[in-house]
C-alpha positions in Angstrom: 75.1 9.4 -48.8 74.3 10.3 -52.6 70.8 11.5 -52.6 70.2 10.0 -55.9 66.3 10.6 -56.2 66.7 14.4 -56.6 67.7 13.5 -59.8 64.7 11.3 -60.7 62.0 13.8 -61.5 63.4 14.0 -65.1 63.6 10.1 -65.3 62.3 8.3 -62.5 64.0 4.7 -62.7 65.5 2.7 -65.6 64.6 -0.8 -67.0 68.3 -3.2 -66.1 67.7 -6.5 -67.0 70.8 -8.6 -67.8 70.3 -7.7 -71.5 67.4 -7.2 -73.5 64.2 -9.8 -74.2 64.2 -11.2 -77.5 63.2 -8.5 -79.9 59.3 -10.1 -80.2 59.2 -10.1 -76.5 60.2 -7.0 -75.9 58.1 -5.4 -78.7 55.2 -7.3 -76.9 55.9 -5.8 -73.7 56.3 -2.2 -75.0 52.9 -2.6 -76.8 51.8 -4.2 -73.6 53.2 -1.2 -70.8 51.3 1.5 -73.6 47.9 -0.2 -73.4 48.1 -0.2 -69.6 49.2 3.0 -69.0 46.9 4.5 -71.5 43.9 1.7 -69.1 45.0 3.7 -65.9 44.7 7.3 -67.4 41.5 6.4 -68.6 40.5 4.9 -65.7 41.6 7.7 -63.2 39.2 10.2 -61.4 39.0 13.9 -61.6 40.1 14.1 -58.0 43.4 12.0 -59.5 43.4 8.8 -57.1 42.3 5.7 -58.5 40.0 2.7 -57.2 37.8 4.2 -54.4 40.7 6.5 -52.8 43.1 3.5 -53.1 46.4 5.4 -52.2 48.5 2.0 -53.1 47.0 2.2 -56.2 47.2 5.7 -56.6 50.7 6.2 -55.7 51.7 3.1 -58.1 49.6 4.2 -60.7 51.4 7.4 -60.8 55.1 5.7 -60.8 54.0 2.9 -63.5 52.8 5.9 -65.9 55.9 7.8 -65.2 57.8 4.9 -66.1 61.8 5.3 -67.3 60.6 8.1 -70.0 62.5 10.7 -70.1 59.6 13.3 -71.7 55.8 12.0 -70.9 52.7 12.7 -73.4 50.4 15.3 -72.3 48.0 13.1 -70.9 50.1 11.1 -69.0 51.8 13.9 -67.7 48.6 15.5 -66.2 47.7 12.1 -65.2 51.3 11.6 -62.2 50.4 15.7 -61.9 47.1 15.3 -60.4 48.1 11.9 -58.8 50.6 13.6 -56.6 48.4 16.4 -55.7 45.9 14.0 -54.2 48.5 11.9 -52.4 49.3 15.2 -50.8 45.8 15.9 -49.9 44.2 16.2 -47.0 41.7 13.9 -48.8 44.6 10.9 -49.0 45.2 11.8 -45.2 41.3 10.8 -44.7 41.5 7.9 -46.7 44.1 6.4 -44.5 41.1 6.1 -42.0 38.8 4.0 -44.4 41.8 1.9 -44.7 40.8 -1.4 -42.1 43.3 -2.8 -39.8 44.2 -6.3 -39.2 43.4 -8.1 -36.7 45.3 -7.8 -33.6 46.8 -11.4 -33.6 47.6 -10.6 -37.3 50.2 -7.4 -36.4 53.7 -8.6 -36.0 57.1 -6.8 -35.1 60.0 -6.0 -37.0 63.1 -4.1 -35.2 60.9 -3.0 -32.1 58.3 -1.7 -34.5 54.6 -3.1 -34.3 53.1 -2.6 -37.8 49.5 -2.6 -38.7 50.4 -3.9 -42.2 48.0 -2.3 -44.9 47.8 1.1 -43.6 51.8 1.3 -43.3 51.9 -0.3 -46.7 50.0 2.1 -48.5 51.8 4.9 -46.0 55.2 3.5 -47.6 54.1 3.6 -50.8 52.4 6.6 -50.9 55.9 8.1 -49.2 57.6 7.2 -52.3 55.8 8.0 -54.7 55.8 11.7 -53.3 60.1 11.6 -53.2 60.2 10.1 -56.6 57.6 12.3 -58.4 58.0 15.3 -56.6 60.4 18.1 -57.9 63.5 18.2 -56.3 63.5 21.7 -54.9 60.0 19.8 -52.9 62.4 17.2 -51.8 63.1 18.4 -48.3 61.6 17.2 -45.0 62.7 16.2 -41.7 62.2 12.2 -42.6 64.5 13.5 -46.8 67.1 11.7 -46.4 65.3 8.5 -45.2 63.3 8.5 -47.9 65.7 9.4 -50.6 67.9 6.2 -49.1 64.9 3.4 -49.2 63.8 5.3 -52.8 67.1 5.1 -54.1 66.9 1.3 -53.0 64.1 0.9 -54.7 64.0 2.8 -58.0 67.8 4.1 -58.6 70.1 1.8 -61.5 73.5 2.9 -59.8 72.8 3.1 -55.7 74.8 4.5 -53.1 73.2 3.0 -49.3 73.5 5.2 -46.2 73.9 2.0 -44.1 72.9 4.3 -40.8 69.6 5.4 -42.6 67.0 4.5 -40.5 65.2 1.4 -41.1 61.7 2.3 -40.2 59.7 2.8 -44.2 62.4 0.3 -45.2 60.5 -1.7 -42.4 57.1 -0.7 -44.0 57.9 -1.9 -47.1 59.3 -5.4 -45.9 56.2 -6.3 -44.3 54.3 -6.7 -47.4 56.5 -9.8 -47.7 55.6 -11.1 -44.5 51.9 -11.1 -46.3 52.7 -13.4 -48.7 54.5 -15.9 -46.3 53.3 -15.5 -42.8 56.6 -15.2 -41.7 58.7 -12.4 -40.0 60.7 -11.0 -42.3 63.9 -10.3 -40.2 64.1 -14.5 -39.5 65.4 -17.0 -41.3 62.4 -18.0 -44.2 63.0 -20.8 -46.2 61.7 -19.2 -49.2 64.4 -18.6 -51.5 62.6 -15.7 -53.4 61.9 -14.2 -50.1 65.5 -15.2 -48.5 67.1 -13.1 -51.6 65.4 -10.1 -51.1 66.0 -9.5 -47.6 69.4 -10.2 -47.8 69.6 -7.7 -50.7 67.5 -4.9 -49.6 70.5 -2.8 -48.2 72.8 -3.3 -50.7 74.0 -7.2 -52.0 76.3 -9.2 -49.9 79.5 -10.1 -50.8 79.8 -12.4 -54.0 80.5 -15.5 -52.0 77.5 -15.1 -49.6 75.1 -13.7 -52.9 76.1 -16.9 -55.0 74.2 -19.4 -53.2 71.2 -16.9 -52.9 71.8 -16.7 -56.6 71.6 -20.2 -57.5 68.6 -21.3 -54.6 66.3 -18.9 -56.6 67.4 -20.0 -60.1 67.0 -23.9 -59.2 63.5 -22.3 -58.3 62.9 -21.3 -61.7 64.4 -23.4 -63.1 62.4 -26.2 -61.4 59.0 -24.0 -62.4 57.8 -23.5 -59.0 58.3 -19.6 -58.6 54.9 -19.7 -57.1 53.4 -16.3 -55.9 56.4 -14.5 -57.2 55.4 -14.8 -60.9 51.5 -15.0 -60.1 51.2 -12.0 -57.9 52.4 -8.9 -59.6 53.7 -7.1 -56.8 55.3 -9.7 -55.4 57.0 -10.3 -58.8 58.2 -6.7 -58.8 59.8 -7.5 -55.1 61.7 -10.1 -56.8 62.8 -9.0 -60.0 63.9 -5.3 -58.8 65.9 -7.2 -56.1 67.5 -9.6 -58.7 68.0 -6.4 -61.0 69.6 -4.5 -58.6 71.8 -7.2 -56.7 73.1 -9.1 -60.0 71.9 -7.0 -63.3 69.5 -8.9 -63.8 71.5 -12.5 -63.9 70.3 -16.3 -62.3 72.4 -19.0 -62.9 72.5 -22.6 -61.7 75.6 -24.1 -60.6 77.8 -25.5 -62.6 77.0 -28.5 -64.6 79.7 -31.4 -64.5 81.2 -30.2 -67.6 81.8 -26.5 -66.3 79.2 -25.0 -68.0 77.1 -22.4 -66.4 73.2 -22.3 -67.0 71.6 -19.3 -67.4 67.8 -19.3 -66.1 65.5 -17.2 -68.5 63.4 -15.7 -65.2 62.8 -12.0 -67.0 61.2 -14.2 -70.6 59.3 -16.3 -68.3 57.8 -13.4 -66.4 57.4 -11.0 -68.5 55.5 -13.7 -70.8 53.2 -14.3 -68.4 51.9 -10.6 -67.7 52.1 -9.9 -71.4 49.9 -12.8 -72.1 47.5 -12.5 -69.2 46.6 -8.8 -70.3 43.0 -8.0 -71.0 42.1 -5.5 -74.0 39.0 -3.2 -73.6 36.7 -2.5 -75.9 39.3 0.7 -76.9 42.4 -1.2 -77.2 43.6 -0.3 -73.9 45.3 -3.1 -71.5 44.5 -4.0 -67.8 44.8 -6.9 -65.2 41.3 -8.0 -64.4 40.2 -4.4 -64.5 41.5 -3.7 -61.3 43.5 -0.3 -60.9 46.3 -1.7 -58.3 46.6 -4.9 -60.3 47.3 -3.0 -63.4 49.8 -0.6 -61.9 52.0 -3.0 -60.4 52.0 -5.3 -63.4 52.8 -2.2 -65.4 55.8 -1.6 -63.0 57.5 -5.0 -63.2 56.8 -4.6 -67.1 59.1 -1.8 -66.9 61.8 -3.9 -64.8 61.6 -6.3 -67.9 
């Protein structure tokens, strides 16, 4: 296995659309990822978590700042710095127990696992945020080399999958999906949005067996019914890492009767909403209903744009 995120401390992950946004919208979304990461420095405590010891938000605060820069102002630097020292804290460890579970009817099981879904979510997240932030020489652990597979999944541009690395925080991380649909995410939903990202999440399927994922989602689109996967921005960061990663960034419909292929603009689309929905404080900083876990994940699919 190629244990790709030692190399990220330097440079996290990398924006791969399927080419760039038109030169206003990506100016527009620059402009828009600096006012929000300049929102959630502002807006994080001394102790470096944000929210009221939100570790989701905390751990995708940290990633969003870091972002694909290779070299990080000052500020923003101190900012993932402190943030990784708290999710390393025994003070994260206690916040796990203000976190409330669902109830009993609401847990479900994936692969023999039973998961209580929002305290393995924010354990999952708060996991990889420590492998991708952390130093490399930090980097070792009897659980490395799961978490460097599901974080090179997640955050690496060229990804080599152990396909015997065990599936248990991969399963953490699916069952935020299983939120959004009430469905289990190892059946058969017919969501295509959802249906394309679990078939992805190890590594994409062969180019006959991805095509017709590809075209179900862009007939979504292309229809303007993408739902909660452009209103809800972590969800939209499911999706558009997962189309990223599985075709660079490409949805196209079938083939019209004249052979031409049509080529779905999902990245304008999206990254036009969340540009346009950003709120401007009274300092000319950006956030997302002034909510610290909105703002970070918004900021993150930004930088998938």
């Amino acid at each position: 296995m190629v244990l790709a995120c030692g190399s990220l401390a330097a440079a996290p992950f990398l924006r791969i659309g399927s080419g760039p946004l038109n030169t206003s919208v990506q100016n527009e979304r620059d402009a828009a990822l600096d006012r929000a990461t300049a929102w959630l420095v502002a807006h994080q405590s001394p102790e470096g978590f944000w929210g009221n010891s939100n570790v989701v938000a905390t751990a995708v605060a940290a990633l969003a700042i870091r972002g694909d820069r290779e070299d990080l102002p000052k500020a923003d630097a101190e900012a993932v710095e402190k943030a990784v020292m708290w999710l390393k804290s025994s003070a994260c460890n206690n916040a796990f127990y203000t976190i409330q579970p669902l109830p009993q009817e609401s847990h479900f099981r994936i692969n023999g696992f039973i998961f209580n879904t929002p305290r393995n979510r924010a354990r999952a997240w708060r996991r990889l945020a420590s492998v991708v932030l952390a130093p490399p020489e930090t980097n070792v652990s009897t659980n490395g080399n799961v978490l460097r597979g599901v974080c090179s999944f997640v955050f690496e541009r060229q990804t080599v999958f152990d396909e015997q690395v065990s599936s248990r925080l991969a399963d953490a991380l699916h069952i935020r999906l299983a939120d959004w649909h009430d469905v289990e995410v190892c059946g058969s939903p017919g969501d295509p949005a959802l249906a394309f990202i679990v078939a992805t999440f190890v590594k994409p399927p062969p180019p006959a067996e991805l095509k017709p994922l590809v075209e179900s989602l862009a007939k979504v689109w292309s229809d303007g019914e993408p739902g909660v996967w452009l209103d809800n921005p972590e969800a939209a960061w499911w999706l558009a890492r997962s189309i990223n990663r599985a075709t660079g960034g490409n949805l196209t419909l079938p083939p019209e009767a004249n052979g031409n292929v049509v080529d779905v603009n999902w990245r304008g689309i999206m990254a036009g909403k969340w540009i346009n929905s950003q709120r401007i404080d009274d300092v000319g900083n950006g956030h997302w209903d002034g909510d610290a876990e909105k703002t970070a994940f918004a900021a993150l699919l930004l930088n998938e744009m």
